[in-house]
C-alpha positions as CSV (number, residue, x, y, z in Angstrom):
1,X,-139.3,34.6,29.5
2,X,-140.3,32.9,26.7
3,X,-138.1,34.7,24.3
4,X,-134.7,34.5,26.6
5,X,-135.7,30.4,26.1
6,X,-135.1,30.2,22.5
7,X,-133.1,31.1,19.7
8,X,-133.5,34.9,18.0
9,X,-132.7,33.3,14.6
10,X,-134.6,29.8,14.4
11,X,-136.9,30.7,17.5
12,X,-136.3,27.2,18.6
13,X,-135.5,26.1,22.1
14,X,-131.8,25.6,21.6
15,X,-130.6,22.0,22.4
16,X,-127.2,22.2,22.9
17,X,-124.8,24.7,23.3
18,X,-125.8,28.6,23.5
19,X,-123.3,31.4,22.4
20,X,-123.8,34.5,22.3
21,X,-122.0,38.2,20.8
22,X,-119.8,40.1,22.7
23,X,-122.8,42.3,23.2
24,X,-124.4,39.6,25.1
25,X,-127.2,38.7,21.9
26,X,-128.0,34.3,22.3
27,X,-127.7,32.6,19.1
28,X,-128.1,28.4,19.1
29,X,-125.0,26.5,18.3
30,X,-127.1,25.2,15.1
31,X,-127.1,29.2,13.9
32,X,-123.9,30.3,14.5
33,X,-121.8,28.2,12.2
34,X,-123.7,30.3,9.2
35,X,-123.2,33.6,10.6
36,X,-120.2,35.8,10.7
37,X,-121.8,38.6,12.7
38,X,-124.8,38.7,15.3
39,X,-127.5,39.7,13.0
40,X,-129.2,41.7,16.4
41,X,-126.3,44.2,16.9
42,X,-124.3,43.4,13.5
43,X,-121.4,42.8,15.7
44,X,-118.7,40.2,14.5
45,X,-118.6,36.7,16.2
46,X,-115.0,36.3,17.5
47,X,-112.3,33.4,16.4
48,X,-112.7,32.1,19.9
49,X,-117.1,31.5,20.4
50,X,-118.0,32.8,24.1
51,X,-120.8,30.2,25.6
52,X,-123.7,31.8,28.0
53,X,-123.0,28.8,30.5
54,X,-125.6,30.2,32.6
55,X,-128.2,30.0,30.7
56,X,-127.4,27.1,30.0
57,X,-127.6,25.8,33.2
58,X,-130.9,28.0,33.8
59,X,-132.5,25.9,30.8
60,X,-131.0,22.3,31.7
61,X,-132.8,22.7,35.0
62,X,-136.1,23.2,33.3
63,X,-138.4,20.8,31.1
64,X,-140.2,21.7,27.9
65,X,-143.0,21.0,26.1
66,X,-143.7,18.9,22.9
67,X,-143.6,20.6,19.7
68,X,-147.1,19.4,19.1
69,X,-148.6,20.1,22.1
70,X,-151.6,21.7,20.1
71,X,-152.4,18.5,18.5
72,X,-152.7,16.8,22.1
73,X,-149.3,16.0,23.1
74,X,-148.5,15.9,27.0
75,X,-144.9,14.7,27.0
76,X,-142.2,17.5,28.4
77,X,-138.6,16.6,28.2
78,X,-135.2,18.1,29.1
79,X,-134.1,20.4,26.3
80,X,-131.5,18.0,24.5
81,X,-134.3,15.3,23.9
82,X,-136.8,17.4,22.2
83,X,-136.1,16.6,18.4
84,X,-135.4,12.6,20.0
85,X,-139.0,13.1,21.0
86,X,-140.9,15.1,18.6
87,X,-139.3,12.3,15.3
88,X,-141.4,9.4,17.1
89,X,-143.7,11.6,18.6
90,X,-147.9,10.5,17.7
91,X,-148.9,13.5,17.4
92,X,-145.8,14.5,14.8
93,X,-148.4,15.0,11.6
94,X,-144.6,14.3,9.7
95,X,-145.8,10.9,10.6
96,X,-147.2,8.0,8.7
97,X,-149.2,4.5,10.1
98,X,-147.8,2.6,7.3
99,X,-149.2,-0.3,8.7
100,X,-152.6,0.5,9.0
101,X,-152.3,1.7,5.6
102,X,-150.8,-1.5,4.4
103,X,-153.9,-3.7,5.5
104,X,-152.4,-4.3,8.8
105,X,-155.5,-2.4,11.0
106,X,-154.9,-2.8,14.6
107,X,-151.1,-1.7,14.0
108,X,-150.8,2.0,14.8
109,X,-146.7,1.9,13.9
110,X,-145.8,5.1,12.3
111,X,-142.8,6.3,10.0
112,X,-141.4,9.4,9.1
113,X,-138.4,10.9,8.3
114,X,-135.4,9.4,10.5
115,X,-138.4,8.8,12.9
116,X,-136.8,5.1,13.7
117,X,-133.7,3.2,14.0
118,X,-133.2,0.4,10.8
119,X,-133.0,-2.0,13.4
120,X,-135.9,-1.3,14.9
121,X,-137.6,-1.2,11.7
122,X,-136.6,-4.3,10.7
123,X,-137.7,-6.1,14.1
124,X,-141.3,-4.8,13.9
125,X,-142.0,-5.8,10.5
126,X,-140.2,-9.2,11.0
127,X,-141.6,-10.1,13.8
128,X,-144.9,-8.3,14.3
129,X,-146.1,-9.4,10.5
130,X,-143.4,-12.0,9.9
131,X,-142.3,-9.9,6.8
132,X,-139.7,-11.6,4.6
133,X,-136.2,-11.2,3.9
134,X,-134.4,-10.6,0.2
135,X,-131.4,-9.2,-1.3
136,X,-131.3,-6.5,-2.6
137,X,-130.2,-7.9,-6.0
138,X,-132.0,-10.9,-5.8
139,X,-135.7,-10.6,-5.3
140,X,-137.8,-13.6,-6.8
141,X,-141.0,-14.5,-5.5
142,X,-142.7,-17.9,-6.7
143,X,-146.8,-17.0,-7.0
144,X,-149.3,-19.3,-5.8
145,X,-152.7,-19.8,-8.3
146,X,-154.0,-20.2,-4.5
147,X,-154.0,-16.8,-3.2
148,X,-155.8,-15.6,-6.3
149,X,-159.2,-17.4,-4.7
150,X,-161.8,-15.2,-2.9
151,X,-164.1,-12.4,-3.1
152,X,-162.2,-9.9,-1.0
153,X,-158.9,-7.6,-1.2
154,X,-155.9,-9.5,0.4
155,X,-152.2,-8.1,1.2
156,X,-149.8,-10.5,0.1
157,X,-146.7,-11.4,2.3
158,X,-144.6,-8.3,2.3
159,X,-140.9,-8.4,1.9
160,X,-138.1,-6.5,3.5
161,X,-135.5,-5.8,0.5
162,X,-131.8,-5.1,2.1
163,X,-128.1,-5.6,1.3
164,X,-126.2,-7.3,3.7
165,X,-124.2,-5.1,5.4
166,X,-125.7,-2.8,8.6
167,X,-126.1,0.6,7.0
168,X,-127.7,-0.2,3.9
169,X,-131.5,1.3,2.7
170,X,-134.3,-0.4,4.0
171,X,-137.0,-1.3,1.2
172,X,-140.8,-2.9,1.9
173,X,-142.1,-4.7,-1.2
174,X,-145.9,-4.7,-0.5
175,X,-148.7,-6.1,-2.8
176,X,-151.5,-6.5,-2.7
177,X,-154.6,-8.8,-4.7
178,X,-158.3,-7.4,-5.2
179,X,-160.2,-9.6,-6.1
180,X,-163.3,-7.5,-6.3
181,X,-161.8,-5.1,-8.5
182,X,-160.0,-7.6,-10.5
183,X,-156.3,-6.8,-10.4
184,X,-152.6,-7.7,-8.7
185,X,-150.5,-4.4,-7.6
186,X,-147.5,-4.4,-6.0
187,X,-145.5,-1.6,-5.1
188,X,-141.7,-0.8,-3.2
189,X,-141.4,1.9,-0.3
190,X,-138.0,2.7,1.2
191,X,-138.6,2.6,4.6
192,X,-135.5,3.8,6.0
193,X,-132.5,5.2,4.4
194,X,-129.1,7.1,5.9
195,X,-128.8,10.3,7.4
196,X,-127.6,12.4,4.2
197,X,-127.9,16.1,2.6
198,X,-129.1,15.0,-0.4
199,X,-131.1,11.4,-0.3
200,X,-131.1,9.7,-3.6
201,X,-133.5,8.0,-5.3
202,X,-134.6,4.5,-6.4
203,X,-136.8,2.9,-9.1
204,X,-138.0,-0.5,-9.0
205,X,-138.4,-3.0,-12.0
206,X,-141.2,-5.9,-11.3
207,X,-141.7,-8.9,-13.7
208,X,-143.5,-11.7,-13.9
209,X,-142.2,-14.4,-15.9
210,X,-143.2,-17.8,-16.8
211,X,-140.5,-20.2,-16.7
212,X,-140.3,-23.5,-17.0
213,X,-140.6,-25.7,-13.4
214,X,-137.7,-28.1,-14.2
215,X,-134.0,-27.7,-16.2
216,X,-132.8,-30.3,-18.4
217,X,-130.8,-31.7,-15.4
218,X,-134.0,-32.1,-13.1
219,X,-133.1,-29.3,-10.9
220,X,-135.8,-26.9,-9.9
221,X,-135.2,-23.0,-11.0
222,X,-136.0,-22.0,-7.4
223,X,-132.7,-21.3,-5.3
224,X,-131.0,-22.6,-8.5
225,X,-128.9,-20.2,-10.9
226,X,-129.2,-22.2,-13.4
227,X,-129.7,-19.6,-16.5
228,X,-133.3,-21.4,-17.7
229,X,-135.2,-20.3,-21.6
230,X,-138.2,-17.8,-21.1
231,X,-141.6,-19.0,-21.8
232,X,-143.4,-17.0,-24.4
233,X,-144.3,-14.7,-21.6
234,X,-142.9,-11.6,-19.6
235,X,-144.7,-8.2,-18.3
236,X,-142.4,-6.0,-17.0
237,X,-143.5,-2.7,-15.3
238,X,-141.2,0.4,-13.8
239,X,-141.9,2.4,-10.8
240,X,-140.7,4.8,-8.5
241,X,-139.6,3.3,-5.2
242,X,-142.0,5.7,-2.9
243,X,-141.3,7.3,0.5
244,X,-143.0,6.7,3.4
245,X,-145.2,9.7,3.3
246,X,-145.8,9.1,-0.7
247,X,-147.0,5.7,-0.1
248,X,-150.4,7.0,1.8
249,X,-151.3,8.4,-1.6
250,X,-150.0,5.6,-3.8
251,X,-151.5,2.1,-2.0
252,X,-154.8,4.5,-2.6
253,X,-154.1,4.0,-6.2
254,X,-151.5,2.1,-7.2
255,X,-149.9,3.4,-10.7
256,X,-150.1,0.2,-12.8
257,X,-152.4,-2.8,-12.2
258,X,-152.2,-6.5,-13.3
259,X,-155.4,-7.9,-14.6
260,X,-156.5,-11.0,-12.1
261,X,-157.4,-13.4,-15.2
262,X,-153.8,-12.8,-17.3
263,X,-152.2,-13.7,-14.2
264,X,-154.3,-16.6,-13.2
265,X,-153.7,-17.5,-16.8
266,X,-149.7,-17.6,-16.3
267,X,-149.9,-19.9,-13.0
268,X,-152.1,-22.5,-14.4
269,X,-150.1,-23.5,-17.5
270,X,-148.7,-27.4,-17.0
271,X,-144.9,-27.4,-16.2
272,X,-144.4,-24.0,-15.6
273,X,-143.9,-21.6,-12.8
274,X,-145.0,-18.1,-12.3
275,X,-141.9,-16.2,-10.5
276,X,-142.5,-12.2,-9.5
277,X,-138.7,-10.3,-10.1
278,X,-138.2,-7.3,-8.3
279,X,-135.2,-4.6,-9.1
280,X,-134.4,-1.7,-7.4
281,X,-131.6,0.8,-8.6
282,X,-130.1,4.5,-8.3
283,X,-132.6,6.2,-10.1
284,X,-131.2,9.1,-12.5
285,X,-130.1,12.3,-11.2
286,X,-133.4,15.0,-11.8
287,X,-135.5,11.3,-12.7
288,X,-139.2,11.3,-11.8
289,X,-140.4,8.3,-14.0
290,X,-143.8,7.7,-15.5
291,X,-145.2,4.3,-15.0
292,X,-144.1,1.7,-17.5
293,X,-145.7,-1.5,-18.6
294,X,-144.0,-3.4,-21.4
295,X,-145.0,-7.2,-22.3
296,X,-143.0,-9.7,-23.9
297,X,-143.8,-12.8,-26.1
């Protein structure tokens, strides 16, 4: 029985409509837009597709198990729902617990591939770990001398990086300061992006620069676009904006690593401030970037 359930070609349970030859061969509505004959009987495929109704109906009365039922799922669904399932499923190994990889233990919130809505997305990390909101050409970050004290490794605020309209890329900006090794990192994931054949890719410009705390008017730089002159300082590094599953191996390691002192340096200068840029743009076509630090004085 278990071969009249699913397709010849992709040997998957088909999830919407069945056709089959005129020799009575199945093929999954999926397959037989590449095919021009069956490949069972080498028969052509009519102009006009003939649907196997019943077994249609024979399947749509029945309910099917996970995909990953051998790592421990129980779930069965009706035959339409089992990719809806199997994208959010926990035992989908496709998956990844950002989260708990982030810092944040007790959250067992996965991500995968098109495993989530962007809404969705964006109301878990708002609200669960009241991540904050940026544009995404317009990322500035004022760093506190403060949240360099301690003796142990400490995730900064994250940031949810977005332009404004409702079907733009999500991006997490997530750093993080350990203290016991010494060093700042801070690194961008795109967290959601749209349905397309070919997804593109993104690289990410961080600097820290040292600006003075005040214009000549009195106005403070922050929320101002008032064009201010650079200290003598700016460190400017270039990554890769990482998947979701390529971030379980980078927040591991993090490519480039600012040195604790230079940066406690920066934020205890008089009448300055210590701002963190971020940048994200189109990568270029066939790009795959090797870490970059320049510095600036």
């Amino acid at each position: 029985m278990d071969a009249n359930r699913t397709c010849p070609i992709c040997f998957e349970i088909p999830e919407q409509e069945i056709y089959q030859c005129a020799a009575g061969h199945i093929i999954c509505s999926r397959c037989i837009v590449t095919l021009s004959i069956c490949p069972q009987c080498r028969v052509a495929f009519e102009a006009t597709k003939i649907r196997n109704r019943v077994l249609e109906e024979i399947l749509d009365a029945e309910e099917f198990e996970c995909p990953f039922k051998d790592g421990g799922c129980e779930y069965k669904c009706k035959r339409g729902d089992i990719s809806k399932h199997a994208k959010s499923c926990d035992f989908n190994p496709g998956l990844v617990s950002l989260c708990e990889i982030i810092g944040y233990e007790n959250c067992k919130y996965t991500l995968g591939s098109s495993s989530k809505s962007r809404e969705e997305i964006l109301a878990h990390f708002q609200t669960v770990h009241g991540c904050g909101m940026a544009d995404y050409g317009d990322v500035k970050m004022l760093l506190d001398p403060e949240e360099l004290n301690g003796d142990d490794a400490k995730l900064l605020r994250p940031v949810i990086i977005s332009q404004q309209h409702e079907t733009s890329d999500l991006f997490l900006l997530v750093g993080k300061i350990n203290s016991p090794l010494g060093f700042i990192s801070e690194i961008c994931i795109q967290v959601w992006g749209n349905e397309e054949p070919v997804k593109p890719k993104y690289e990410a410009t961080f600097s820290i620069v040292k600006r003075p705390s005040e214009n000549n008017n009195g106005e403070t730089y922050i929320g101002n676009s008032a064009v201010l002159k650079l200290d003598s300082l700016r460190l400017q590094w270039t990554l890769n904006v990482y998947t979701v599953e390529e971030a379980k191996y980078v927040l591991e390691a993090t490519p480039i690593n600012v040195p604790i002192p230079f940066l406690a340096n920066c934020l205890t200068s008089r009448n300055t401030e210590t701002i963190l840029e971020v940048k994200i743009f189109p990568a270029v076509p066939s790009s795959n970037i090797a870490p970059t630090l320049n510095y600036y004085c």
